[in-house]
C-alpha positions in Angstrom: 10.3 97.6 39.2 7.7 97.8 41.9 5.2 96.2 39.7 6.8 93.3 38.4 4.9 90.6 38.4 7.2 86.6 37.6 4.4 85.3 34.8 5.8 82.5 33.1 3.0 82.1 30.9 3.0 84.4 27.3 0.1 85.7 25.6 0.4 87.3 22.2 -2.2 89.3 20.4 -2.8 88.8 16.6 -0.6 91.6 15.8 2.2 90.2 17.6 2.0 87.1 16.3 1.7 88.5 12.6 5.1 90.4 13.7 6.7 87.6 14.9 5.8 85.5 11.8 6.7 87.9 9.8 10.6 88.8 11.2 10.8 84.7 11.4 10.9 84.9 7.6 12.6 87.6 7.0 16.6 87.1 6.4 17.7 89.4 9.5 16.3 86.7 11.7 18.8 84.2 10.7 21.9 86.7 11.1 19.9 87.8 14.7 19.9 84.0 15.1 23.4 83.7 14.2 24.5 86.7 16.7 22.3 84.6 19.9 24.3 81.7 18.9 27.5 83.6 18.8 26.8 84.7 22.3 26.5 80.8 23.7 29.9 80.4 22.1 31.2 82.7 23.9 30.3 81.3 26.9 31.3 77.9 25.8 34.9 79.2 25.0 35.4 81.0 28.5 34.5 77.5 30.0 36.9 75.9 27.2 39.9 78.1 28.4 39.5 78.4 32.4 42.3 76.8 33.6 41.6 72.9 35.2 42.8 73.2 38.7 40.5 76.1 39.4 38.0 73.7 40.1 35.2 76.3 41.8 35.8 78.6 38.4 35.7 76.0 36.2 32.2 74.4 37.8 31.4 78.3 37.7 32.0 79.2 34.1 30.2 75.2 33.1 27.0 76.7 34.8 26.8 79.7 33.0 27.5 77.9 29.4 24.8 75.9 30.2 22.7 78.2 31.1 23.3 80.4 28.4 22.6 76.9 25.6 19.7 76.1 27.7 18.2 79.7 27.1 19.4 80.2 23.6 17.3 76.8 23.2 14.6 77.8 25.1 13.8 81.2 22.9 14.3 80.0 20.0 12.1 76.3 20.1 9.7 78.9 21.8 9.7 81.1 18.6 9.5 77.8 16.3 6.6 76.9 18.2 4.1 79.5 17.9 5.2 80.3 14.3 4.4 77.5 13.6 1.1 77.4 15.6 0.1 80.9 14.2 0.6 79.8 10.4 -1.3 76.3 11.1 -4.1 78.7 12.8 -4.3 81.1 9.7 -7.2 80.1 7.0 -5.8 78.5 4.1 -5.2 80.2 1.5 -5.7 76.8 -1.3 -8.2 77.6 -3.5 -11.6 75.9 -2.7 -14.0 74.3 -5.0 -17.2 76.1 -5.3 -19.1 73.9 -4.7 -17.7 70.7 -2.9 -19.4 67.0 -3.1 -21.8 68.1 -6.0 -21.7 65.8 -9.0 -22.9 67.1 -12.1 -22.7 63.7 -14.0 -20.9 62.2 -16.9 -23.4 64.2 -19.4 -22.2 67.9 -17.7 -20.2 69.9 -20.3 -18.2 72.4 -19.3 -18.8 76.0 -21.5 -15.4 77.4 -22.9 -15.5 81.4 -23.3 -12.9 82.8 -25.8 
């Protein structure tokens, strides 16, 4: 832990972006997704059951819910984000017209090969 160095900012190569995309579409990302969100409910159901007059615990136990919502947020508009970035980056794969903007006229006619 010597080295740690707090960077906010995240870089990701192309191959972790390809991974990321690719686990985004994959189905055990929405039962992962499921399990973070599991976890905030957890959170939200200690703060639910702490007793009222325990005023310090129950200011407690609202901090860490919302910290744990704000987080579960975060990570995933984070991962929506550069998903969604990546696949706008990619080249398209619509097919192109060969040759785009040339006109070969009303009298053109197109050869059929059987």
């Amino acid at each position: 832990m010597d080295n740690f160095e707090f960077n906010p900012e995240l870089e990701l190569n192309q191959q972790e972006l390809a991974d990321l995309t690719g686990i985004y579409g994959q189905p055990g990302f929405k039962v992962l997704n499921k399990i973070h969100r599991n976890a905030v409910d957890w959170f939200i159901k200690q703060c639910i059951n702490t007793d009222a007059a325990d005023k310090d615990k129950v200011l407690s136990r609202h901090m860490q819910m919302q910290t744990a919502a704000k987080l579960y947020t975060l990570l995933l508009d984070n991962v929506n984000n550069i998903v969604v970035e990546h696949i706008q980056g990619m080249p398209s794969t619509k097919p192109v017209e060969g040759a785009p903007g040339l006109d070969f006229g009303e009298d053109a006619v197109e050869e059929t090969v059987i």
